[in-house]
GUNUDO-801315 format. One record per residue (C-alpha): residue in one letter; x, y, z. Coordinates in steps of 0.02 Angstrom, whole numbers, padded with zeros to 5 digits, always signed. Example, Ala and Ser with C-alpha at 12.3 -4.5 7.8 and 13.67 -1.06 7.14 Angstrom:
2
A+00615-00225+00390 S+00684-00053+00357 
//
This chain:
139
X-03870+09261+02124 X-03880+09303+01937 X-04080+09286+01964 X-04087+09396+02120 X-03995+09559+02012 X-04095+09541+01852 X-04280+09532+01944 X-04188+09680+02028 X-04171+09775+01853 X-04343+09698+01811 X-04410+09785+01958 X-04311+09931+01919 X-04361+09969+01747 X-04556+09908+01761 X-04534+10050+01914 X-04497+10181+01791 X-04624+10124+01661 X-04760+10126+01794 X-04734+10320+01849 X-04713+10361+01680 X-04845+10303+01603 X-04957+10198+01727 X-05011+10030+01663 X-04917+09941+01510 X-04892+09751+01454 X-04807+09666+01548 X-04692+09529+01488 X-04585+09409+01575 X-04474+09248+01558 X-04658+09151+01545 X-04713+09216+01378 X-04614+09222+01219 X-04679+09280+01030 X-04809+09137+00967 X-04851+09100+01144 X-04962+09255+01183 X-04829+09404+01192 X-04930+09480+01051 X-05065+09467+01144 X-05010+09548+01311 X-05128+09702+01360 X-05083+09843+01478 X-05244+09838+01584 X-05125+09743+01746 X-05085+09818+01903 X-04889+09814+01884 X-04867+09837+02094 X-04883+09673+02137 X-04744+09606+01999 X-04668+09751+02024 X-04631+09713+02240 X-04628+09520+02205 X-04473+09537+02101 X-04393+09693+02229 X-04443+09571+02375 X-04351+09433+02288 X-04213+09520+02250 X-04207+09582+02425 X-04203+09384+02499 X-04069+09329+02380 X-03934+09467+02353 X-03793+09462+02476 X-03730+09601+02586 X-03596+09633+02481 X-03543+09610+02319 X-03348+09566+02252 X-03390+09672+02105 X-03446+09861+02173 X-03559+09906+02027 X-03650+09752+02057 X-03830+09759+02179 X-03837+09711+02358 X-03975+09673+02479 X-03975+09845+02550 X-04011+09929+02365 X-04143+09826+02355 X-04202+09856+02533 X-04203+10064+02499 X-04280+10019+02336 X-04422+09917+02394 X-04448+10066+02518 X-04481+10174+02378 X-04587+10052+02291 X-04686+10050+02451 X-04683+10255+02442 X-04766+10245+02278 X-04918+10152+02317 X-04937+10252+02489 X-04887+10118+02613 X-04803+10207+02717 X-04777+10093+02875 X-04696+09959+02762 X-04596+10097+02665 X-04526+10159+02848 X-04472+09984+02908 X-04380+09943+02731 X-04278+10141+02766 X-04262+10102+02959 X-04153+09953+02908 X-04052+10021+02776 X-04011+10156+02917 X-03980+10036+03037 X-03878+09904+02955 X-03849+09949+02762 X-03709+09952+02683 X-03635+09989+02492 X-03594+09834+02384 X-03412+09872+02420 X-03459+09850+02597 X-03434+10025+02675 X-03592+10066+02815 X-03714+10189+02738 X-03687+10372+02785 X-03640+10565+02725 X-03486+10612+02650 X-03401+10720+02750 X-03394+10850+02632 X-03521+10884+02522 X-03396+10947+02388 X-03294+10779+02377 X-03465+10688+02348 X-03448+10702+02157 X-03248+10694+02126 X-03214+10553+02026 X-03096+10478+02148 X-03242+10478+02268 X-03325+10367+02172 X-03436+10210+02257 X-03448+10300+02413 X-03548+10278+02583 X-03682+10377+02496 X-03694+10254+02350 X-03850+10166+02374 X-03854+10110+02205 X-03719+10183+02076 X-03747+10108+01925 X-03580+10077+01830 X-03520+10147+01645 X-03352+10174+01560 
//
């Protein structure tokens, strides 16, 4: 779903905002200006928003996508694992990379794994391979 990938990026770039600079405002679909945006402070712990829209993303995406630059479950499986990393919970972290080992797959459908050889990882025509958890796409 449309919903699933953009709580994905939400996730994504409130990820990078909290290890660069800790706590920030916070903003989402529920507050526009003249309805307390101006207001928003930066004294909220961003984890919990931060996993409830990876955790959503993770229960919505498909498998697969039609479109490879697109996000799957399994990015957002790996990513939550990170997430997890983060805030040091590292049983939860292990079960999110287990699965992605076990069953993940690229949005183009091919089973995670190493490219045979290391050199062909970044030619061009190698593009969107096995390793490509995430690859995000730009012409």
């Amino acid at each position: 779903s449309v919903t699933a990938q953009v709580r994905f990026l939400r996730a994504h770039f409130y990820f990078s905002l909290k290890r660069n600079f800790n706590n920030t405002p916070y903003v989402d679909e529920s507050l526009d200006y003249g309805t307390g945006i101006e207001k928003v402070k930066n004294d909220q712990d961003l984890w919990p928003k931060i996993e409830a829209d990876m955790k959503f993303a993770l229960d919505n995406l498909p498998e697969t996508q039609g479109q490879v630059g697109r996000v799957n479950k399994w990015a957002a499986a790996a990513y939550l694992g990170k997430i997890y990393l983060y805030q040091k919970k590292y049983a939860e972290a292990k079960a999110q990379f287990d699965a992605c080992i076990a069953n993940g797959k690229t949005s183009n459908g091919k089973k995670y794994a190493l490219v045979a050889k290391y050199g062909h990882l970044y030619k061009g025509s190698n593009d969107n391979n096995e390793e490509s958890v995430w690859a995000w796409q730009a012409a």
